[in-house]
BAFI-3210 file (N, C-alpha, C; in Angstrom, 3 decimals, decimal comma, padded with zeros to 6 digits):
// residues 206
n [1|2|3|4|5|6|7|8|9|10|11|12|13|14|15|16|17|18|19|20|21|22|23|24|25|26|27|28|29|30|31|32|33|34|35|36|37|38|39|40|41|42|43|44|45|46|47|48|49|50|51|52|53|54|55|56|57|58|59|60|61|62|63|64|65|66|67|68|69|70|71|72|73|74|75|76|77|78|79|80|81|82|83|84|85|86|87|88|89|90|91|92|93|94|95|96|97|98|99|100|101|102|103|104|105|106|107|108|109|110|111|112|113|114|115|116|117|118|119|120|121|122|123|124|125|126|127|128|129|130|131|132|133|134|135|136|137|138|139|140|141|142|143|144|145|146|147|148|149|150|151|152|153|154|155|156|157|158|159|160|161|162|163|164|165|166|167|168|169|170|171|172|173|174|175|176|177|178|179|180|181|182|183|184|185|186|187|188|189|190|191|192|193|194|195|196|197|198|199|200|201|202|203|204|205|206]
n.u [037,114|039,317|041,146|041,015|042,589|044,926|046,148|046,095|047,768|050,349|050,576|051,283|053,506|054,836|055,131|057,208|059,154|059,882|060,290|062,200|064,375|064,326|066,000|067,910|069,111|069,343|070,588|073,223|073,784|074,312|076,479|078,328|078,343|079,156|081,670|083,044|083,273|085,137|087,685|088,086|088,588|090,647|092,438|093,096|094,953|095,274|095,610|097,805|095,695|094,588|095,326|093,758|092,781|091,363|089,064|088,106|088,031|086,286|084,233|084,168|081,453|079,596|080,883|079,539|077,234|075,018|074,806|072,020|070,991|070,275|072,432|073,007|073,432|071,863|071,516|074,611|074,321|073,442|075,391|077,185|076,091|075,834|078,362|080,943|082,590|085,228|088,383|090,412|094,425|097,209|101,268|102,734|100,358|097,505|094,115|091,955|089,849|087,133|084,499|084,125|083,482|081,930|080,049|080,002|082,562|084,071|083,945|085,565|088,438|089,118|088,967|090,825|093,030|093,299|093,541|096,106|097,328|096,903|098,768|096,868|094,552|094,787|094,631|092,389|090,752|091,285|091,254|092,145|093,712|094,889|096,586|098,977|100,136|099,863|102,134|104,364|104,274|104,648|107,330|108,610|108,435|110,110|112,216|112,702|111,962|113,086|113,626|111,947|110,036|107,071|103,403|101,748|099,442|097,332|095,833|093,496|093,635|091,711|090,331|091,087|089,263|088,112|085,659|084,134|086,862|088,833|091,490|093,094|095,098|097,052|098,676|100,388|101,771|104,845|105,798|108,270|108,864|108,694|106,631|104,990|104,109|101,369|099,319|096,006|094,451|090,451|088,529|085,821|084,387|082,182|079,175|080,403|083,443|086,905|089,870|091,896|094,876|097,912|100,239|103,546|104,801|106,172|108,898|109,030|110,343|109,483]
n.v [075,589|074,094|075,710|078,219|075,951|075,758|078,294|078,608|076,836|077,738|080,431|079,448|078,365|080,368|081,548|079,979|079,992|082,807|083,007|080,950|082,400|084,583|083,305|082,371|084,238|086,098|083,970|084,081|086,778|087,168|085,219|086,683|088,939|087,517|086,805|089,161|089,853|088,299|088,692|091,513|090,867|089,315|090,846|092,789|094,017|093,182|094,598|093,455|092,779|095,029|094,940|092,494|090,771|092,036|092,112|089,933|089,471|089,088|091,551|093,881|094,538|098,011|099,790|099,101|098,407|096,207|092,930|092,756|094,307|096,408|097,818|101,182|104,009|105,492|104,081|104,601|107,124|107,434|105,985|107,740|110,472|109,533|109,158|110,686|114,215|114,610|116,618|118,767|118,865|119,884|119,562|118,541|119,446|120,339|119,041|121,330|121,958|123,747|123,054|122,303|125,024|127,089|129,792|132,419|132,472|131,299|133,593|135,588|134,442|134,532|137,393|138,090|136,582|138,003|140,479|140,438|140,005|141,619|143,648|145,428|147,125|144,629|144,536|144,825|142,795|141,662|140,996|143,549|143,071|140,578|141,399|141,449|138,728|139,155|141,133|139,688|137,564|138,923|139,699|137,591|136,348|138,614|138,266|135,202|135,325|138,088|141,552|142,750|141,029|140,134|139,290|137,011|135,281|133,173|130,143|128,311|125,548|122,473|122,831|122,406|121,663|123,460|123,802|126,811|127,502|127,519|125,528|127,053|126,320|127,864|128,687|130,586|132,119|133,471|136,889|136,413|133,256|131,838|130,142|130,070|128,002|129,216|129,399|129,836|131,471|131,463|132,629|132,215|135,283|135,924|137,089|137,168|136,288|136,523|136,598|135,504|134,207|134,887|132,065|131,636|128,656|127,953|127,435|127,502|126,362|127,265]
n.w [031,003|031,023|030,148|032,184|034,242|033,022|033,436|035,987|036,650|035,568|036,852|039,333|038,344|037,686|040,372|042,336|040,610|041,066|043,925|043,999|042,466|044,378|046,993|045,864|045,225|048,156|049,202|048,230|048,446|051,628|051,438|050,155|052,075|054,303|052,741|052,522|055,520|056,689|054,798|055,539|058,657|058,302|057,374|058,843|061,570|064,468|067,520|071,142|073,657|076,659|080,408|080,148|082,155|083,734|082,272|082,221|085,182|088,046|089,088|091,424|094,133|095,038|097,850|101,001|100,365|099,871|098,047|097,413|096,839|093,626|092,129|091,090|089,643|091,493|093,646|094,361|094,727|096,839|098,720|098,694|099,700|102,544|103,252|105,126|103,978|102,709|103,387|101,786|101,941|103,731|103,315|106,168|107,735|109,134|107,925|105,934|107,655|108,622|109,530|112,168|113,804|115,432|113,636|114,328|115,785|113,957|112,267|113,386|113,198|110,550|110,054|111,537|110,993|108,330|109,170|110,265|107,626|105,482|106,870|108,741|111,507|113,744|116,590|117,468|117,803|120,101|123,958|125,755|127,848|126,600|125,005|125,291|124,262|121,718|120,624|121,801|119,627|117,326|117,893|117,512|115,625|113,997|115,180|113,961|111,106|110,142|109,914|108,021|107,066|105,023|104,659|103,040|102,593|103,747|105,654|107,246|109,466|110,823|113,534|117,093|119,963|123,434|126,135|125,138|123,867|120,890|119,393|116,850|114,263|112,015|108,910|107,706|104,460|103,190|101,406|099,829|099,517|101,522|104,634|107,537|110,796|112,878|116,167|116,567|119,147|119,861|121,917|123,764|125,660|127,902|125,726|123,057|120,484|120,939|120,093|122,381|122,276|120,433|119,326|117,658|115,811|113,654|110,977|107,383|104,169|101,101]
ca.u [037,594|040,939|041,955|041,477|043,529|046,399|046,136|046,353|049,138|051,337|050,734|051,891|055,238|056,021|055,439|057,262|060,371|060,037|060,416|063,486|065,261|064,713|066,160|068,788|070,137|069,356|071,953|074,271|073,660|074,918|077,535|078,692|079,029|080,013|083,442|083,694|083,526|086,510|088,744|088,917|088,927|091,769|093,581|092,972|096,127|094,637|096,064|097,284|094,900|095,644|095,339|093,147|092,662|090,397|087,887|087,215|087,802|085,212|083,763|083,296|080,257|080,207|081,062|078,289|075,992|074,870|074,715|070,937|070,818|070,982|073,846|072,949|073,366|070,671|072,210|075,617|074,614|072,905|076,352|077,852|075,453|075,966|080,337|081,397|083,083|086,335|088,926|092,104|095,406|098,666|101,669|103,070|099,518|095,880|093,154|091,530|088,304|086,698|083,150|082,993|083,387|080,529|080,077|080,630|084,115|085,065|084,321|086,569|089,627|089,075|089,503|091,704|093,834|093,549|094,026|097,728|097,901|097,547|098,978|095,946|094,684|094,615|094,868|090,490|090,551|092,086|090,881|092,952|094,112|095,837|097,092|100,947|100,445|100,095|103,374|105,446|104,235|105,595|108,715|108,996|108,403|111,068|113,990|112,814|111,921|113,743|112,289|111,070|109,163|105,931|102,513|101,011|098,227|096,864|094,882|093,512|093,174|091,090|091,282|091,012|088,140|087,443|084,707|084,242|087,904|089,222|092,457|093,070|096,788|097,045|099,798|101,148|102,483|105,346|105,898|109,668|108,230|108,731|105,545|105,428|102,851|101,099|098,278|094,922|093,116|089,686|087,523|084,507|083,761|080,508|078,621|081,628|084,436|087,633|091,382|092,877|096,082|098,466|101,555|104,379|105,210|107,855|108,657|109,529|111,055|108,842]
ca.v [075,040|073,541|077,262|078,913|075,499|076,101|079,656|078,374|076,354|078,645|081,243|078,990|077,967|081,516|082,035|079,346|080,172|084,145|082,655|080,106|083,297|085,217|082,919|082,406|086,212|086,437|083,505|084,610|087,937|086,421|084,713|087,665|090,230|086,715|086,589|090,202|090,329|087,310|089,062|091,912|090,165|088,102|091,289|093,881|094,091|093,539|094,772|092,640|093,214|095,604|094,503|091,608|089,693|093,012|091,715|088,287|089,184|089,489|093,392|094,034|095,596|099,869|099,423|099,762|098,317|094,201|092,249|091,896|095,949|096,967|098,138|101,550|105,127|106,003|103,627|105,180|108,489|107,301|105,814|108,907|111,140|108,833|109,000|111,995|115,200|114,965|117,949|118,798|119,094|120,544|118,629|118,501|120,430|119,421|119,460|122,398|121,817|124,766|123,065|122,339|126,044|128,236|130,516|133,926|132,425|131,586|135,253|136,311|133,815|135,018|138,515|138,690|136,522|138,999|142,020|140,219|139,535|143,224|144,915|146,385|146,508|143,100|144,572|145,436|141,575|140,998|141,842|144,472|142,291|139,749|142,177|141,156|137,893|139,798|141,483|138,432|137,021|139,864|139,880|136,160|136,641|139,150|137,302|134,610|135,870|139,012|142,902|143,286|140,026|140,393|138,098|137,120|134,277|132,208|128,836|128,069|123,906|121,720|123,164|121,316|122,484|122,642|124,482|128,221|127,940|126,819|126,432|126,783|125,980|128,403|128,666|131,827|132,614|135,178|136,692|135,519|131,844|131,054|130,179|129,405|127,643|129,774|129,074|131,223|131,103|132,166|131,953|133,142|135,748|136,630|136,717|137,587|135,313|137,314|135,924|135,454|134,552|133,774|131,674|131,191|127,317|127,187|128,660|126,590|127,298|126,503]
ca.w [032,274|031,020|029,973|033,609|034,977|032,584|034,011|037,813|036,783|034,846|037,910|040,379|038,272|037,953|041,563|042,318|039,853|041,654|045,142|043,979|042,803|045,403|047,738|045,582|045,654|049,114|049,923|047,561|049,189|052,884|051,304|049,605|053,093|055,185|053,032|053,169|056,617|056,869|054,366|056,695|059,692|058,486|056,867|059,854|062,242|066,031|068,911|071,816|075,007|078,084|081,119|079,560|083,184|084,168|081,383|082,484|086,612|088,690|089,189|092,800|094,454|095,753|099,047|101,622|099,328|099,745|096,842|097,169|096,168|092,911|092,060|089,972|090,029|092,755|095,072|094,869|095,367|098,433|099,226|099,107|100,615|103,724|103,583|105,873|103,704|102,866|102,959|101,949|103,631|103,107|104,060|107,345|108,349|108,643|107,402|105,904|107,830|109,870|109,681|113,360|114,527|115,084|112,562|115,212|116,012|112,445|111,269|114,384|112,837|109,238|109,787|112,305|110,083|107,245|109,564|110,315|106,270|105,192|108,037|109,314|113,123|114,465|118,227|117,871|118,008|121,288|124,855|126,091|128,765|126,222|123,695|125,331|123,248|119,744|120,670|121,477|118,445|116,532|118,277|117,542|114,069|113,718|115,463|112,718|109,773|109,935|109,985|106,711|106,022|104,586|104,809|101,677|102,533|105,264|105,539|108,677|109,428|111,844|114,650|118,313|120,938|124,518|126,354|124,733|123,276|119,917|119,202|115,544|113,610|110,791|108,108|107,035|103,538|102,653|099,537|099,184|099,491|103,180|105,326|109,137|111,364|114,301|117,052|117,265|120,113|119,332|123,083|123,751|126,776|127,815|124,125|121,974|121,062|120,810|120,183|123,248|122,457|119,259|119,544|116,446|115,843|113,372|109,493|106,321|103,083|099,872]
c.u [039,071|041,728|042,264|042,529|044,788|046,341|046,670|048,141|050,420|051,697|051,522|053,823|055,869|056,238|056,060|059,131|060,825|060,885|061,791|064,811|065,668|065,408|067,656|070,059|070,068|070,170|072,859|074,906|074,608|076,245|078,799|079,655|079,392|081,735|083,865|084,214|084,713|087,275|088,639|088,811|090,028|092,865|093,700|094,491|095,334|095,731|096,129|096,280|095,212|094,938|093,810|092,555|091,945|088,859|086,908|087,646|086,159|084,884|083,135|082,414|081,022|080,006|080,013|077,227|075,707|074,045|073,257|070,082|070,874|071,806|073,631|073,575|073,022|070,959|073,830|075,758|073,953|074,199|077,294|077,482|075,569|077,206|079,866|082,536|084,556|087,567|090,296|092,754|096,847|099,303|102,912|101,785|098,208|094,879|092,529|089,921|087,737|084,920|082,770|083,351|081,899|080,788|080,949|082,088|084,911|085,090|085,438|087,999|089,717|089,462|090,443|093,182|094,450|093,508|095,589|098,194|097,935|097,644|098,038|095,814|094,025|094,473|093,271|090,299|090,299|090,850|092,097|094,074|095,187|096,484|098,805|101,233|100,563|101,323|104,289|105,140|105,105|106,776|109,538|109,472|109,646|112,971|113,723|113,021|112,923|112,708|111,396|110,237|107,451|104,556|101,863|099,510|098,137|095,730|095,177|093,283|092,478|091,327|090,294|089,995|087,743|086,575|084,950|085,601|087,979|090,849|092,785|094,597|096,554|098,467|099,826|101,999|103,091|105,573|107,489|109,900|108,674|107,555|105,971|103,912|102,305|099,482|097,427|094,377|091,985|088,797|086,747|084,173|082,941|079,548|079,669|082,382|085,364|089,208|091,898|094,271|096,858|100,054|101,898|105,084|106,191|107,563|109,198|109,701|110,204|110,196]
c.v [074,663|075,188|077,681|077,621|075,548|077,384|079,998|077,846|077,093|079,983|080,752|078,704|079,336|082,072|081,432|079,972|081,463|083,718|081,713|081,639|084,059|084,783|082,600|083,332|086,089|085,112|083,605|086,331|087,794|085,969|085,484|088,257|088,954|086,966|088,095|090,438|089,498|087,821|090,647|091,832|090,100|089,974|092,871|093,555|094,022|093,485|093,802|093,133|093,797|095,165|093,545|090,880|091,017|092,648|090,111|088,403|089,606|091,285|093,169|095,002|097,392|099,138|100,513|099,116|096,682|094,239|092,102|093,524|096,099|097,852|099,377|102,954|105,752|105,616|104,057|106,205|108,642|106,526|107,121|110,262|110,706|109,225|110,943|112,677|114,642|116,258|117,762|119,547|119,514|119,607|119,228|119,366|119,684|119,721|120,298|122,550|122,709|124,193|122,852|123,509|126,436|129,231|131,888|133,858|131,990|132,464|135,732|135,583|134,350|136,653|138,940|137,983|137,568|140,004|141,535|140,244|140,880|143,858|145,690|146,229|145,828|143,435|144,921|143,934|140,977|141,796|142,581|143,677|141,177|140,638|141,585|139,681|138,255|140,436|140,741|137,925|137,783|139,712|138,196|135,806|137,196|139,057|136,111|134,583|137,184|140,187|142,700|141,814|140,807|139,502|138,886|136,714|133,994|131,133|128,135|126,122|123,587|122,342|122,481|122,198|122,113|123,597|125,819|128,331|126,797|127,331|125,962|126,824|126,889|128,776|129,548|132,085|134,162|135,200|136,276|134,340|130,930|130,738|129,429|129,479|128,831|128,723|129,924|130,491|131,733|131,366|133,130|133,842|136,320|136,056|137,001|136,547|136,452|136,369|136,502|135,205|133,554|133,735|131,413|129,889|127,289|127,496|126,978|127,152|126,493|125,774]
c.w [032,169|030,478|031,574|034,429|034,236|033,414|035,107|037,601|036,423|035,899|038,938|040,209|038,022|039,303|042,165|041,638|040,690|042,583|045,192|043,615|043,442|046,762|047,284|045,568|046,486|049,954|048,893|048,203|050,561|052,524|051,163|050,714|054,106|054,607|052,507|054,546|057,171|056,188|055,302|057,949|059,353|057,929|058,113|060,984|063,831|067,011|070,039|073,129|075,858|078,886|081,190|080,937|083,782|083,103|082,025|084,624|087,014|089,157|090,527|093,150|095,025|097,269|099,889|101,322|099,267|098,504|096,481|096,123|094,905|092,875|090,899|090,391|090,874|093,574|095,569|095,050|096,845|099,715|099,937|099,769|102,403|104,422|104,265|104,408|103,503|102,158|102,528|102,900|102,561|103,693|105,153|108,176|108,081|108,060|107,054|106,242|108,879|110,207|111,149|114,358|114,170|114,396|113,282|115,259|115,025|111,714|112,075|113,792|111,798|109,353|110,821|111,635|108,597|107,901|109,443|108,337|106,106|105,920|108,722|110,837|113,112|115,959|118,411|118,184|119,508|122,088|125,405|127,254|128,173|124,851|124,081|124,524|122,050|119,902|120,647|120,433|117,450|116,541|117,858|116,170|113,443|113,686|113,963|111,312|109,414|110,467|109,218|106,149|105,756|103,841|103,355|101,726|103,925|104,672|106,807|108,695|110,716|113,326|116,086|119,406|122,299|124,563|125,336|124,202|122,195|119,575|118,095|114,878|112,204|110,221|107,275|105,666|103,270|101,222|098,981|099,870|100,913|103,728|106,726|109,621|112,424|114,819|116,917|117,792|120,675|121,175|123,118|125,649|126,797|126,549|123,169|122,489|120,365|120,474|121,129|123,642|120,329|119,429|118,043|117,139|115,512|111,820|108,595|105,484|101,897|098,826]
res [x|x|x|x|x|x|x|x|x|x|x|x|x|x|x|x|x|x|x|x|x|x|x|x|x|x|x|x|x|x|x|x|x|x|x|x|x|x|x|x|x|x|x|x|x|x|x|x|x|x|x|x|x|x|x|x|x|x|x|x|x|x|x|x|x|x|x|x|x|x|x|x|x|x|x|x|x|x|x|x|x|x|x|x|x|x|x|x|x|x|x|x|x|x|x|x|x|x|x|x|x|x|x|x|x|x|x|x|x|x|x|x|x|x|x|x|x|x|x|x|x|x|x|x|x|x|x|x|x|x|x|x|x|x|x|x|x|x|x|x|x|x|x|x|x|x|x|x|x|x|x|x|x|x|x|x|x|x|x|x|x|x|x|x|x|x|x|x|x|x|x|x|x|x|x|x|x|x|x|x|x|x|x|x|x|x|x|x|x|x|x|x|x|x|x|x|x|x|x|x|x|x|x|x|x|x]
***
């Protein structure tokens, strides 16, 4: 009996002695990577702050959106599904937005623009009746620009609408870097819309 309690006892003081060293390494351990982590702290070079008063301001909400909303991903693409389109613009010219023509009378602007760009016939466009506007245009052109100019581009913008007529502002590129504004006016008779008439605005120099 007094054998197995030496036995107990001698177990306990080595478990006992285990448990003091292991506690001993393991704050020596801490101590160790604490004054690592202060010698380079203290020997690291830090940067001062940029625009430091963006850290501690207040972060305002997506607009549209009350505070009671989360505020995540899902709700700002429901922000922006909401916002109207926006287009670009050239300057002194508007908008490059044809979305509120009807489709029939924005194929009739598109290629009757690119018949004038590569010289082809533009007069299948017209009704026979306003063909004397595609001539003064020409002639308008020519006192301006000269004989020999020669169309490179086009980009039609926003253009303004009453009943069955649209009248669309399009901007002409040449190839020795001039461009000038004109008018098309794309109306619709009967079931066809046709260009009824195109006026020259005014040229610029890139």
């Amino acid at each position: 009996m007094k054998k197995v309690f030496l036995v107990l006892i001698l177990v306990s003081a080595f478990f006992c002695a285990s448990c003091s060293s292991q506690n001993d390494s393991s704050s020596e351990s801490r101590a160790t990577l604490r004054s690592e982590a202060e010698l380079l702290c203290s020997s690291t070079n830090w940067t001062s702050q940029i625009d430091a008063s963006l850290l501690s301001g207040k972060v305002s909400g997506i607009p549209g959106i009350t505070a009671s909303v989360p505020q995540d991903t899902f709700s700002l693409n429901a922000v922006l599904e909401s916002m109207p389109p926006v287009y670009p613009s050239l300057p002194d010219f508007y908008e490059l937005d044809l979305s509120g023509m009807e489709a029939d009378a924005r194929v009739v602007l598109d290629s009757f623009c690119k018949a004038l760009v590569s010289g082809k016939d533009a007069e299948s466009f017209f009704e026979a009746k306003n063909l004397y506007s595609l001539a003064i245009f020409r002639y308008d052109l020519r006192m301006e620009l000269g004989k020999n100019f020669s169309l490179q581009s086009y980009v039609a913008g926003k253009p303004g609408s009453t009943k069955n007529v649209y009248e669309c502002p399009v901007r002409f590129s040449l190839k020795n870097g001039y461009s000038f504004d004109a008018v098309v006016y794309i109306q619709k008779n009967e079931d066809a819309w046709k260009v009824g008439q195109i006026t020259f605005r005014n040229s610029y120099q890139e």
